[in-house]
C-alpha positions, 0 to 999 in steps of 0.5 A: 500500500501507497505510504500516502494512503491513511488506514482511517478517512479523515475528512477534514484532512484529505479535504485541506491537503487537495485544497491546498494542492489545487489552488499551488499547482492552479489545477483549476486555471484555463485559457483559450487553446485555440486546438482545443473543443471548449465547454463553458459551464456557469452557474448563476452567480450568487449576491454576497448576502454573507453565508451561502445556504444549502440552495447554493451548495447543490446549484454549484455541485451540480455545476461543478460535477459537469466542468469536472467531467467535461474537463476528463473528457479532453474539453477546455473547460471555463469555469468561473465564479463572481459576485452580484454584488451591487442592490438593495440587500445590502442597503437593507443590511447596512441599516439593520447593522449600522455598517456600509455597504461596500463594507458589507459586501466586501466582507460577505465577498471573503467569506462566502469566497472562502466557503466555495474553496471549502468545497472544492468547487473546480472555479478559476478564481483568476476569472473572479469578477465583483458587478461593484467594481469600476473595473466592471461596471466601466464597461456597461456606462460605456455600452450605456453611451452607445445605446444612448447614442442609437436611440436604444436608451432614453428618458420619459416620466413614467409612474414607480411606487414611491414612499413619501416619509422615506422619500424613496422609490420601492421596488414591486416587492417593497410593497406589502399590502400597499404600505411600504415595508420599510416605514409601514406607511401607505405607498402610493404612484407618483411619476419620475423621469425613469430611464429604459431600455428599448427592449420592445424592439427585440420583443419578436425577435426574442420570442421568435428565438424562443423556439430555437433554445432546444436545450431549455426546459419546456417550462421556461420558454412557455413562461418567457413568451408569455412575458413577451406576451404577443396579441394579435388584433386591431387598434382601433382610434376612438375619436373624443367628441368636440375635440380633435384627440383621439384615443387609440386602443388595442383589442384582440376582439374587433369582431365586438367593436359594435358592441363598446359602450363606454371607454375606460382609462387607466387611471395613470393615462395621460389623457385623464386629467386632461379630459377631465379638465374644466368639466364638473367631475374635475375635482372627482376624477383627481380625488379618484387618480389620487386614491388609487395612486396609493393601491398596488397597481400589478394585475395580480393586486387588480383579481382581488380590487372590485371593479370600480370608477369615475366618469371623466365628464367626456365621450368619444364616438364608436366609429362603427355605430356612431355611438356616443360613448362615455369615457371612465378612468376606472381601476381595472385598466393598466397602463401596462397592457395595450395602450392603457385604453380600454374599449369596454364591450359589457355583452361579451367582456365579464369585468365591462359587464360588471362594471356597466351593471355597477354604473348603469351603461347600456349592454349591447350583444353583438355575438349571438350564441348558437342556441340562444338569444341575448337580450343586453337588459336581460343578461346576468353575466357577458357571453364570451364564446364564438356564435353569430354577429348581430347588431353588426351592420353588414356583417350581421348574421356572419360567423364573428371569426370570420368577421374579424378581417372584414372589420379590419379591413373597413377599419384600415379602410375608413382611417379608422384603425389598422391590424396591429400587434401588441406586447405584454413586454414593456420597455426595461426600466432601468433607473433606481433612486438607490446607491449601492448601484452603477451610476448612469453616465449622464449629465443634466444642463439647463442650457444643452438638456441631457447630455452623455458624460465623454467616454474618456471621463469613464467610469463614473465612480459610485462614491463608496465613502458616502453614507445612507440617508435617515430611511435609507435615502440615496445621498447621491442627490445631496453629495454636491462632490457627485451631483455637481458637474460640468457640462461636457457640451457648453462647459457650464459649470452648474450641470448635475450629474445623473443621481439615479444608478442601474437597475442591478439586472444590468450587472448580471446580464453580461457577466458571463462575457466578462468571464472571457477577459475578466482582466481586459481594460481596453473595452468590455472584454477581449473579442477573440477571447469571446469568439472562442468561449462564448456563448455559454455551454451550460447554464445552471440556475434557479427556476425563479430567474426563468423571465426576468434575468434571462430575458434581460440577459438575451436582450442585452446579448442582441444588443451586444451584437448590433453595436457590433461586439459579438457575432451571435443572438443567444448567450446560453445554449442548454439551461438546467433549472435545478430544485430547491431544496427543503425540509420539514419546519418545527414550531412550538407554541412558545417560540413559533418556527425553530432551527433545527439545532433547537430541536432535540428528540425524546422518548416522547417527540421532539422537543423545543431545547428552549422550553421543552415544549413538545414541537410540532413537525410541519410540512416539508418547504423551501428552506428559508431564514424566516421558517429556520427550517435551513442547514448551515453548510458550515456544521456538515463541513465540520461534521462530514466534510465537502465530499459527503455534503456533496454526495448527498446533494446530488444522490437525494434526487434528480437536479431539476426536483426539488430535494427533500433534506434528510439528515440519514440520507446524509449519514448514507452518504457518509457510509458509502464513502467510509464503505469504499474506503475500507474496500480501497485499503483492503484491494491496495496491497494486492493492486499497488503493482499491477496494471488494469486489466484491458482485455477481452471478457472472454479471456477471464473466469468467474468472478473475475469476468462477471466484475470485469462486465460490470465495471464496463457496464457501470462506466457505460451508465454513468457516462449516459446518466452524466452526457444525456440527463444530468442524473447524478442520483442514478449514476451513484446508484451504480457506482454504488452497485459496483461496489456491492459487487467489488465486496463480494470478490476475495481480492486475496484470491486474485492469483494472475496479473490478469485477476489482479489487473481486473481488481485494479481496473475495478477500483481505477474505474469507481475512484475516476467515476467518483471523482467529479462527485466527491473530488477530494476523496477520489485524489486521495485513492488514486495518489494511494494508487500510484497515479501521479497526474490528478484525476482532473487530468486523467481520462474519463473511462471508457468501455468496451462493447464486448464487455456490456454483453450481459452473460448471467442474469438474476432470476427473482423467485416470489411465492403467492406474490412475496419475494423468497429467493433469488438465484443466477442463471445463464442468460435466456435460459430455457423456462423449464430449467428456471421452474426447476431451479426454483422449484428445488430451492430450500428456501422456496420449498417451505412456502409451498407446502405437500401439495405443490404449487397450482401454477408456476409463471416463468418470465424468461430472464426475470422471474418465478412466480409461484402460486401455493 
């Protein structure tokens, strides 16, 4: 036995040793190798929050298992790792612990950094990114510039949720029940000039590409074109009576245009206090818009909100009948869908119908069903299926399907309205009235307007010596140092500087690009580096960045391509969403959710360890903070190491299922390594010599054939679950029945180099099949095997064909449906000679009785079935 080879696993001591080894000997960085194929791998990167969590750790295992196979397999694997580090988390965190937050960050950066070494993640810290570094963020002010200059970004007023006692805008999430989170007063709609992105110009185009992503989950493009959100229809122009306004709408129902009534306004459209302007309902309109300002206006808050509204004191005309309809501001209408007008038809639209019910507006069918006739006083509820145009005019008596391009047609004809496309997707805006982000290189004169800051003055340098304001107010707009500027295009010294910084989103949606040339400071990366690495080859990340991110990320990619930068639309080719990861919560009536450390089990139950209160065992969640159903990773390192925290998270469950905590799972999975490793120390004297054996099955006795099949057959398993599913658990299962199968082999029998060589080849393959999975532990196996080179650089193994072909089977015997035996059989041995065999087994007999079996049922290859 190798003299490096410890009799006892120790965990901890391995773990430290190969750690050290790695980061000396920069196993773990990479370059372009223009010979070479590549595979880029990444994981979504975390936010410096302080402590990665459980939820981290399989994501990243997860990861890191497919970089390190990939890397056996001769690929040049980019492996990176970086932070998200600038948003309100860290603000949030400042004020509760009276710190900065750039020091908050940077001290969560060190320590959660220092966490990923401890698992022995295979990350090219070289390539270490922070999203808060200028360095970084330089680069997205500059392409910043460059859409400024393409018309691609812009500013207008648009409506955000805004605080008044804290003097700050909330995001969506910031607003409970319509009060602010922070404050708890009520949180209302006030308009700013925002800054956007153009990205409804690409909103076909993205989900034209939705199609064309076949290595993304099912799930995530259903949910990306419906954010995209395409509807196809008319906008049709309704003319305000006695004024040359008109207001446009779109609908995907123009076959009920007949049918609108009455025209109903977001409360947030412009149009709203200029209609009701110098009419009686004036004062009534305002008071309306003012109250609703302060509702949450998301169309999820809008399903609870009865539907209610004022009269704006004016009319527009339907411009099929000539009807002179009245114009409401009302809740249910958003600014976000269609054009912010709706043109309300109560006979067939539930919500018009409530409304008109509510306010006493006429209701006026105009698709009459099969087999019935709708009288609009009469109707208790709006008929919304197909029949027959009625009240229509012309097309009176047509199929209401097939008047819609006749509609369209008299609508486009008349000036009156066009076939129109419309999109859920709105312009990304971009602006936050926060600090802790990238500023926005632009500059406000009062002589010249907007003007962009020149290039050579980048980056704008978020100043990090400065402090929050009292409730968390940027002190951006009060820190005359930044605020103050001159003015590039007239010299003015009494320009202000842009105070608002970049949505966070900006940071992640091109950090995967700046993995390629981290240090590059010339421009935003290295072009040949991209050209050579990009685009992504997996990504791996959480289900619940299915839209946002990776929307923002495929927008900024198409971008990225049109200023010229890079030559392809799509940054990632396959897209894993793995599960997440829960366990049962535990409460006691005393002290209400528990930690699991505060849980300790007696005769009778769990009990609380802080009152010995019997606990109450919950369902199984995602773990979180706020139920303390969580496992600090820290106390399985300490307790078990990298490697068996690693195992279990990838042998509990298929990366895209939710994984169930189980702390016997945990302590299997500890068994199993302890359990090869007491293998490996018995196999090593008689294999430390010897060569794996390579040769033809056939040349081979019992049990040495039958093992030299099942490692080739274990290697072609694992090999297909990692390639074709990313089913680890599988994959373990089969290493682990290998290892079944190596403990019923004496390994002091072994007398030809042959036999030995067959063991050798047994352990070799299990250690190198192991070792993306739990890597510390298989180095220490194959150094104690000789092997100089690490196993990252070694081989994956291979299998012979000749070697699957399966030569014996087991045959299952069961008594009345009950399993009582099993015995080996040659393969497609005839069904007699299995009846027989079953029929003469000690231990089957017994379950028989005198009388004989009734029926026996032989499954060839399979099994006996014995019926008493």
């Amino acid at each position: 036995m190798d003299e490096r080879h410890d009799a006892r696993y120790d965990a901890r001591a391995i773990e430290q040793k190969w750690q050290t080894a790695w980061e000396q000997t920069g196993l773990f960085k990479v370059a372009v190798q223009a010979d070479t194929p590549k595979y880029y791998l990444l994981e979504m990167f975390p936010y410096p929050s302080g402590k990665i969590h459980m939820g981290h750790v399989r994501n990243y295992t997860i990861g890191d298992v497919v970089a390190r196979y990939k890397r056996m397999q001769g690929f040049n694997v980019l492996h990176p790792m970086g932070w998200d580090a600038f948003g309100m988390p860290a603000e949030n965190a400042a004020i509760a612990n009276n710190t900065h937050p750039a020091e908050w960050t940077y001290q969560n950066i060190a320590y959660m950094r220092n966490q990923l070494k401890q698992l022995g993640f295979s990350y090219d810290w070289d390539r270490e990114i922070a999203t808060c570094a200028p360095a970084y963020y330089r680069w997205e002010q500059w392409l910043f510039l460059k859409m400024y200059e393409r018309g691609m970004a812009y500013r207008k007023e648009s409506f955000v949720n805004w605080c008044e006692p804290c003097q700050t805008v909330l995001a969506n999430e910031q607003v409970e029940a319509g009060l602010c989170w922070r404050c708890g007063k009520a949180v209302r709609q006030k308009k700013l000039n925002q800054w956007f992105f153009r990205i409804t110009d690409y909103a076909e185009d993205l989900l034209v590409h939705c199609d064309q992503l076949p290595g993304w989950p099912d799930k995530v493009i259903t949910m990306q074109k419906n954010w995209i959100g395409r509807s196809q229809g008319a906008e049709i122009r309704f003319a305000v009576e006695n004024s040359d306004r008109v207001i446009p709408v779109f609908t995907t129902r123009h076959d009920t245009v007949f049918g609108a009534t009455f025209m109903c306004l977001a409360p947030e459209h412009p149009l709203v206090p200029q209609l009701a302007a110098g009419t009686e309902q004036a004062a009534a309109v305002d008071a309306f818009v003012e109250r609703i300002s302060l509702q949450e206006r998301t169309a999820k808050a809008m399903e609870s909100y009865e539907k209610e509204g004022v009269f704006t004191g004016r009319h527009c005309i339907n411009p099929m009948t000539g009807r002179r309809m009245p114009i409401y501001t009302a809740n249910f209408a958003l600014m976000e869908y269609g054009t912010g007008a709706v043109m309300s038809v109560p006979a067939h639209d539930q919500r018009d119908f409530d409304f008109a019910r509510k306010y006493g507006l006429p209701v006026v069918p105009v698709v009459q069903p099969p087999d019935d006739e709708l009288d609009g006083d009469a109707m208790v509820a709006a008929y919304t299926g197909d029949g027959v145009m009625i009240n229509s005019g012309d097309f009176n008596g047509r199929p209401n399907r097939e008047a819609m391009d006749g509609i369209a047609d008299l609508l486009e004809s008349m000036a009156l309205g066009k076939r129109a496309i419309s999109y859920r997707l709105r312009d990304w805006g971009i602006s936050r009235q926060r600090y802790w982000g990238a500023p926005i290189p632009m500059i406000h004169c009062d002589q010249c307007g907007t003007v962009p800051v020149p290039e050579a003055d980048l980056p704008v340098v978020l100043p990090e010596d400065a402090h929050l304001l009292e409730g968390g107010r940027s002190p951006l707009p009060q820190l005359d140092a930044f605020r103050k500027a001159t003015c590039p295009s007239c010299q003015s010294p009494n320009a202000r500087r842009e105070t608002d910084t970049m949505d966070t989103f900006v940071e992640s949606s091109w950090y995967f690009e700046r993995y390629c040339s981290p240090n590059c400071d010339t421009a935003m990366f290295d072009p040949a580096a991209v050209k050579y690495w990009m685009p992504v080859d997996q990504y791996i990340g959480g289900v619940e960045h299915a839209i946002l991110h990776l929307l923002y990320s495929r927008y900024y990619t198409r971008v990225l391509k049109d200023v010229g930068l890079i030559d392809y639309k799509e940054p990632f080719t396959r897209l894993l969403t793995q599960g997440m990861v829960c366990k049962e919560t535990t409460s006691c009536p005393q002290h209400g959710y528990l930690f699991p450390e505060q849980v300790r089990e007696g005769d009778d139950g769990p009990h609380c360890t802080l009152c010995d209160q019997a606990v109450v065992v919950g369902r199984v969640e995602k773990m979180s903070k706020s139920k303390r159903n969580v496992v600090d990773p820290n106390v399985l390192l300490d307790k078990y190491g990298a490697d068996t925290t690693r195992l279990f998270c990838l042998f509990a469950a298929p990366p895209e299922r939710d994984l169930e905590w189980s702390d016997q799972g945990v302590e299997g999975s500890a068994r199993f390594l302890n359990r090869v490793w007491r293998l490996a120390q018995t196999w090593m004297a008689v294999v430390a010599d010897t060569v794996s054996y390579d040769g033809s099955p056939d040349e081979l006795t019992e049990p040495w054939r039958a093992l030299y099949q099942k490692t080739h057959q274990t290697i072609e398993k694992v090999t297909r679950d990692i390639e074709d599913r990313f089913h680890f658990n599988t994959a373990i299962s089969a290493v682990m029945e290998l290892v079944n199968q190596m403990y019923t082999v004496d390994a002091q029998a072994a007398a030809t180099i042959a036999e030995k060589g067959v063991l050798r080849h047994a352990l070799a393959s299990a250690v190198l099949l192991l070792s993306p999975i739990v890597p510390h532990f298989s180095e220490e196996l194959w150094s104690a095997l000789g092997q100089t080179q690490n196993t990252l650089q070694s081989p994956w193994p291979t299998f012979r064909p000749d070697a699957l072909v399966q030569n014996e089977v087991t045959v299952v015997v069961q008594v009345n449906g009950k399993l009582r035996s099993r015995f080996t059989a040659a393969l497609d041995t005839d069904e007699a000679t299995l009846e027989r065999r079953a029929l003469d087994d000690e231990r089957v007999l017994k379950f028989i009785g005198p009388k004989g079996p009734k029926k026996v049922i032989v499954v060839k290859n399979k099994l006996v079935n014995i019926v008493g």
